[in-house]
DOKELO-138614 format. One record per residue: residue in one letter; x, y, z of N, C-alpha, C, O in turn. Coordinates in steps of 0.1 Angstrom, whole numbers. Layout:
BEGIN
+--------+-------+-------+-------+-------+-------+-------+-------+-------+-------+-------+-------+-------+
| residu |   n_x |   n_y |   n_z |  ca_x |  ca_y |  ca_z |   c_x |   c_y |   c_z |   o_x |   o_y |   o_z |
+--------+-------+-------+-------+-------+-------+-------+-------+-------+-------+-------+-------+-------+
|      A |     X |     Y |     Z |     X |     Y |     Z |     X |     Y |     Z |     X |     Y |     Z |
...
+--------+-------+-------+-------+-------+-------+-------+-------+-------+-------+-------+-------+-------+
***
This chain:
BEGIN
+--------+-------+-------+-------+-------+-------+-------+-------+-------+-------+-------+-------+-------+
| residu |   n_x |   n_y |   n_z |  ca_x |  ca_y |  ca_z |   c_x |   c_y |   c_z |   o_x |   o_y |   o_z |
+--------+-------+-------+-------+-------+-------+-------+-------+-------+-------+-------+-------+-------+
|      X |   101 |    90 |  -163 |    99 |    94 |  -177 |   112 |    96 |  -184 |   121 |   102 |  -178 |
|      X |   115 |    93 |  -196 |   128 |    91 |  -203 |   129 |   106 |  -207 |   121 |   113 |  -201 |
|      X |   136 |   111 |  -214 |   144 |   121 |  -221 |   135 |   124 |  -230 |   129 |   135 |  -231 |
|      X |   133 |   113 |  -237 |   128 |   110 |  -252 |   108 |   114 |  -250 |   100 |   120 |  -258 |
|      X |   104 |   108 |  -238 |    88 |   112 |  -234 |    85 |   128 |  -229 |    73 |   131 |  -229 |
|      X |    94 |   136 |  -225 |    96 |   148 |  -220 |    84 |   154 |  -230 |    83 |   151 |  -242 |
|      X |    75 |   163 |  -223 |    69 |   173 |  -236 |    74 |   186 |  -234 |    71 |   195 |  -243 |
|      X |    84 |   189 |  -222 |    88 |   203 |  -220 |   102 |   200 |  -221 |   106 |   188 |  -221 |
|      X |   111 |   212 |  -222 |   126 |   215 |  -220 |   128 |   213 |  -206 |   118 |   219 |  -202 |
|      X |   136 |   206 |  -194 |   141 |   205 |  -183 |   147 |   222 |  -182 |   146 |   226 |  -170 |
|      X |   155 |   232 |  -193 |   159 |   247 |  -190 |   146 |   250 |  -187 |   145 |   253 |  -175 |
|      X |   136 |   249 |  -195 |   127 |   258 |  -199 |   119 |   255 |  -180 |   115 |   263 |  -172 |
|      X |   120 |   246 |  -180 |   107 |   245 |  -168 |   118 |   247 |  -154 |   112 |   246 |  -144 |
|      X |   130 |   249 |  -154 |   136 |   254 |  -142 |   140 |   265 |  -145 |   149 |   269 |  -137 |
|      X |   136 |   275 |  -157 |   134 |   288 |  -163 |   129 |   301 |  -149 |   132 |   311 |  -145 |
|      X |   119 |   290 |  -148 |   110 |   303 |  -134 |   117 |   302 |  -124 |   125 |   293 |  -122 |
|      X |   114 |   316 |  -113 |   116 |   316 |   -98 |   106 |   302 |   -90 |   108 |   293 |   -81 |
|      X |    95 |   305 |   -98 |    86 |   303 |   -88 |    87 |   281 |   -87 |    84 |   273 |   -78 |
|      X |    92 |   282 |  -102 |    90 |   266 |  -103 |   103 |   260 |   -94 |   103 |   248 |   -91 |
|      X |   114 |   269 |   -90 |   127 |   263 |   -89 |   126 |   262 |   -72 |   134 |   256 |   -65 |
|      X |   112 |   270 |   -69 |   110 |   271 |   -55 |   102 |   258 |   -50 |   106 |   250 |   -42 |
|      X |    91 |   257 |   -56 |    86 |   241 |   -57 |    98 |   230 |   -60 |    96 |   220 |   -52 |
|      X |   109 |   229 |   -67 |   117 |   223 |   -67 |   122 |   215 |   -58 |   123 |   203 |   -56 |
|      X |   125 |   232 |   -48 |   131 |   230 |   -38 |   124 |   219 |   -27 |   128 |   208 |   -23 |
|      X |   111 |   231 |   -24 |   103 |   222 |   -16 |   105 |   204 |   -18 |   108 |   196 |    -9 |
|      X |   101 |   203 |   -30 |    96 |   188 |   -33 |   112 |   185 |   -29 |   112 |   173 |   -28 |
|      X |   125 |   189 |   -26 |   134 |   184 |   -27 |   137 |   178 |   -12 |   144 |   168 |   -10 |
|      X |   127 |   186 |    -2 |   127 |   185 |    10 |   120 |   179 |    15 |   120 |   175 |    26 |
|      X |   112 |   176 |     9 |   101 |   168 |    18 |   100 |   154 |     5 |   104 |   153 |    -7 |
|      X |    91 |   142 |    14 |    92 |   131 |     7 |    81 |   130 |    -4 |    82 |   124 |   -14 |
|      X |    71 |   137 |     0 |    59 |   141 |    -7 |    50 |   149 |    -1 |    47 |   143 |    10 |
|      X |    44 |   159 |    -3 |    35 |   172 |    -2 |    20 |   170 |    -9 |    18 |   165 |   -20 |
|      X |    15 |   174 |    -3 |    -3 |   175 |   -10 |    -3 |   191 |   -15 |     5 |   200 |   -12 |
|      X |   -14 |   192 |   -24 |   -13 |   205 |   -33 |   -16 |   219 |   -27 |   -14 |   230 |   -32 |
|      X |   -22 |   215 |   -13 |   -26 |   227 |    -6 |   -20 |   230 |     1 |   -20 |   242 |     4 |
|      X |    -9 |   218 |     9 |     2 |   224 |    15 |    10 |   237 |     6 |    13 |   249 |    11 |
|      X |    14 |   230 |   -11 |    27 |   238 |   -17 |    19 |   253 |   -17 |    27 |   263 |   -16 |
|      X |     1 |   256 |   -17 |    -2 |   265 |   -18 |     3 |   273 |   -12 |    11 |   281 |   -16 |
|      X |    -1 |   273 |     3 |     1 |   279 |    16 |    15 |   281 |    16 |    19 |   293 |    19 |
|      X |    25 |   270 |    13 |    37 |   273 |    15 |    44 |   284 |     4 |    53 |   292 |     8 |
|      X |    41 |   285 |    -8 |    42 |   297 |   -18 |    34 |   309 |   -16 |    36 |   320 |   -21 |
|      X |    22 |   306 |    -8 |    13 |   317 |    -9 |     9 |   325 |   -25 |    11 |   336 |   -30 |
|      X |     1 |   313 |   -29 |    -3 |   314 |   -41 |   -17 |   305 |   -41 |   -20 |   296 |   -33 |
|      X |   -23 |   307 |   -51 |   -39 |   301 |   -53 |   -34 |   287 |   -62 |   -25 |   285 |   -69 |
|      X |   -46 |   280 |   -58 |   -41 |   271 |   -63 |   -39 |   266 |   -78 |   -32 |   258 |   -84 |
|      X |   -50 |   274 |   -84 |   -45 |   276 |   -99 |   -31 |   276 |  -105 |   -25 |   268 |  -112 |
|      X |   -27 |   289 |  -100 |   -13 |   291 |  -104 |     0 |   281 |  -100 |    10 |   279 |  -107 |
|      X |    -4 |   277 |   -86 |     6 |   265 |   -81 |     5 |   252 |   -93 |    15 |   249 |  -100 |
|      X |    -8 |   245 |   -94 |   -12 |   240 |  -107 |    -7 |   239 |  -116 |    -2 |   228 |  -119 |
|      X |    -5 |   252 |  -126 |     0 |   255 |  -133 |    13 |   253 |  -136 |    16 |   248 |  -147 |
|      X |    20 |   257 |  -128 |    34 |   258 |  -124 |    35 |   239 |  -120 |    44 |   236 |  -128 |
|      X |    33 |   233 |  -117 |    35 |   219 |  -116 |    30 |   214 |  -129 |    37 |   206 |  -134 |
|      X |    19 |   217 |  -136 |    22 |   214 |  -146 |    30 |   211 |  -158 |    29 |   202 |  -166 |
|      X |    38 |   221 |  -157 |    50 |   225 |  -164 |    62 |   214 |  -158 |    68 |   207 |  -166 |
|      X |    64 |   214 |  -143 |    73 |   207 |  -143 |    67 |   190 |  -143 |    75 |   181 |  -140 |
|      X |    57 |   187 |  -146 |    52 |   172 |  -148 |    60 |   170 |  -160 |    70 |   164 |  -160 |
|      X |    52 |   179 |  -173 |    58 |   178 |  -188 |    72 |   176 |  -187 |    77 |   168 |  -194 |
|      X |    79 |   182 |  -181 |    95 |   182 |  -179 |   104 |   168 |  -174 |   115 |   163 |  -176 |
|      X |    91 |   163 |  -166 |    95 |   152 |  -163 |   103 |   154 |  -150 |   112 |   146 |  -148 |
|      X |   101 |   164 |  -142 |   106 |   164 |  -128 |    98 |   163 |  -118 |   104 |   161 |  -108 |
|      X |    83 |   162 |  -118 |    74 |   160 |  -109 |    65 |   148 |  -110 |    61 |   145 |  -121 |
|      X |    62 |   143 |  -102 |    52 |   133 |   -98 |    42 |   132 |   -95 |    41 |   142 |   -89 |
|      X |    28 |   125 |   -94 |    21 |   130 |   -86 |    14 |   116 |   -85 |    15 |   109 |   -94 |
|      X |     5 |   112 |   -71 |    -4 |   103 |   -76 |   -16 |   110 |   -65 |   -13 |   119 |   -58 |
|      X |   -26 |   105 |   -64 |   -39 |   101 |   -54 |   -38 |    99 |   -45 |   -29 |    91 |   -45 |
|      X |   -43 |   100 |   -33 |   -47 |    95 |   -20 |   -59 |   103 |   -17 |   -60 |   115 |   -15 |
|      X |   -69 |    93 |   -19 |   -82 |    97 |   -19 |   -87 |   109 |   -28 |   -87 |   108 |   -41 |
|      X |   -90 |   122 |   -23 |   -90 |   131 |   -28 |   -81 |   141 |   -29 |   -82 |   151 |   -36 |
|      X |   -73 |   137 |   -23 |   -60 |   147 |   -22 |   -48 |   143 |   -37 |   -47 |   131 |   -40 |
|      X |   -42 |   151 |   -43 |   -29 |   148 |   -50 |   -17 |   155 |   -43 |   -15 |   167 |   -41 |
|      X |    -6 |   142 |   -39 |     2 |   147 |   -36 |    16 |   147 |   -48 |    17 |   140 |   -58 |
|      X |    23 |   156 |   -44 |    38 |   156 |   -54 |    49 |   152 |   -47 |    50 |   152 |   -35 |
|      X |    60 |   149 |   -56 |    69 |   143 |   -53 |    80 |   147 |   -62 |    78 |   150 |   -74 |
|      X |    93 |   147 |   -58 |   102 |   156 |   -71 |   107 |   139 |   -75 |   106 |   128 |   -69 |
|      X |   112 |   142 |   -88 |   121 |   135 |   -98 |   135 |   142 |  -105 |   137 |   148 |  -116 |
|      X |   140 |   138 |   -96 |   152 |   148 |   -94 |   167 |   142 |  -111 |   178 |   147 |  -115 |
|      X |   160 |   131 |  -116 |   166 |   123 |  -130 |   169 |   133 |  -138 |   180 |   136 |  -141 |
|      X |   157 |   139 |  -144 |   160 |   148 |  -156 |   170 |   163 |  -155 |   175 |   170 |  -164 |
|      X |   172 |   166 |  -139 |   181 |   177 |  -137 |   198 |   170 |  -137 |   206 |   177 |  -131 |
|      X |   202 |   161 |  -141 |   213 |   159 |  -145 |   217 |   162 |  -156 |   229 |   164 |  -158 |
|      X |   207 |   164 |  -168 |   210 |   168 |  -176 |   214 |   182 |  -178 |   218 |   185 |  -188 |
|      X |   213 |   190 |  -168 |   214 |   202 |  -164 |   230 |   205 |  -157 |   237 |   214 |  -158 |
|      X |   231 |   192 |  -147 |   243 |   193 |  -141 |   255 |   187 |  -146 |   266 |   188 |  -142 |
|      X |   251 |   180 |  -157 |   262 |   175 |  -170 |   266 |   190 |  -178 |   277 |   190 |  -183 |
|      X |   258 |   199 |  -179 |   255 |   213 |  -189 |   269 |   219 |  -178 |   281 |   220 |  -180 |
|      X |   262 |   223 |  -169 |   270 |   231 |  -158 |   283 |   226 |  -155 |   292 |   234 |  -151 |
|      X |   285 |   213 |  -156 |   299 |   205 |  -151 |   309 |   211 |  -163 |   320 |   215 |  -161 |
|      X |   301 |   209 |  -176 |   314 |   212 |  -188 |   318 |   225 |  -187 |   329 |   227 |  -192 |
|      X |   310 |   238 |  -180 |   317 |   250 |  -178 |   321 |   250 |  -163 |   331 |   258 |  -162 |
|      X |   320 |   247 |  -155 |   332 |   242 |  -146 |   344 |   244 |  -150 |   352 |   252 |  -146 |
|      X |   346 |   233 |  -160 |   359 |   227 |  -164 |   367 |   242 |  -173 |   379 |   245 |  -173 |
|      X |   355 |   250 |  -181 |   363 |   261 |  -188 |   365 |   269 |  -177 |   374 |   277 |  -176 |
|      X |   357 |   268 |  -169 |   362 |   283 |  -156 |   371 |   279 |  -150 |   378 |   288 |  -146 |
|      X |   374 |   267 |  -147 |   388 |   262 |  -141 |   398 |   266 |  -151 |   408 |   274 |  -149 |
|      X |   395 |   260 |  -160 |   412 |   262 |  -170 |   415 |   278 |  -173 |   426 |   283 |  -177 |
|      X |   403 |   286 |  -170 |   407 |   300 |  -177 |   413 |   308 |  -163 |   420 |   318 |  -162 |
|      X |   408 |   298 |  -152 |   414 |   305 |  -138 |   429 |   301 |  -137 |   439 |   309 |  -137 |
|      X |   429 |   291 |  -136 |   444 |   290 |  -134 |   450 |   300 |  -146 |   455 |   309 |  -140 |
|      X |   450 |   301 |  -158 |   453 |   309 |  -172 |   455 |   321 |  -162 |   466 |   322 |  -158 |
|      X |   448 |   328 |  -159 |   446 |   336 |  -152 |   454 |   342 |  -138 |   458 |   353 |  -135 |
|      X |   455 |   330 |  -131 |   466 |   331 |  -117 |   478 |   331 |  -126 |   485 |   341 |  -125 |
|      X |   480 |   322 |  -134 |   492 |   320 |  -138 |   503 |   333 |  -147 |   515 |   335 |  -148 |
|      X |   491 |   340 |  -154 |   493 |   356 |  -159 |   500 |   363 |  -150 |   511 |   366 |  -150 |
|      X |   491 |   364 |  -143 |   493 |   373 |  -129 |   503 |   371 |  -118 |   507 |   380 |  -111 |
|      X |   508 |   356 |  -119 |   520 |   355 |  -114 |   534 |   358 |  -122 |   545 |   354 |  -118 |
|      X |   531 |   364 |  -134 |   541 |   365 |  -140 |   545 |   379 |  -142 |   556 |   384 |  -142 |
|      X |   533 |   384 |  -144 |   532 |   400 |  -137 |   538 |   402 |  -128 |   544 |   412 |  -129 |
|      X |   539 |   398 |  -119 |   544 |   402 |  -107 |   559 |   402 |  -105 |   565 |   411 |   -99 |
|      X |   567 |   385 |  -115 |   578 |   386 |  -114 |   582 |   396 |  -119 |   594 |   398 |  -118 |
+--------+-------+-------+-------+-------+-------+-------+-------+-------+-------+-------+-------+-------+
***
């Protein structure tokens, strides 16, 4: 799903604990059925649901059919957008650190 088809924010839906935990899962395994993620959150499956719902709109989750089962699958595309976010302050916490060592090494002299 492109950027442009998203119906949720990528922040907004890695906002929760509980979604960033499904994240995880789907990040580990190759695909999961819905009663597994229950049991493994220990949660009803409404709320598991729910919570995948949110990250489908976001465009991080997958899902298709097998028989009567739906399993999920992460789509791990739209959190770059996230790690592009995080990269540009990297770069300010580096330059303010050395700023910083470099202070302090002058203090000292």
């Amino acid at each position: 799903m492109s950027k442009n088809n998203q119906l949720r924010d990528v922040y907004d839906a890695i906002a929760d604990p509980t979604r960033r935990q499904l994240i995880r899962l789907l990040a580990e395994a190759e695909e999961i059925p819905l009663h597994e993620l229950t049991v493994q959150l220990q949660m009803g499956r409404t709320a598991v649901s729910k919570h995948l719902t949110i990250l489908k709109e976001a465009g991080l989750v997958l899902d298709r059919k097998v028989g009567r089962e739906t399993r999920f699958r992460l789509n791990a595309s739209p959190l770059r957008e996230i790690q592009d976010w995080v990269a540009f302050y990297c770069k300010f916490w580096s330059t303010n650190r050395l700023r910083l060592n470099q202070l302090l090494e002058e203090e000292e002299e």
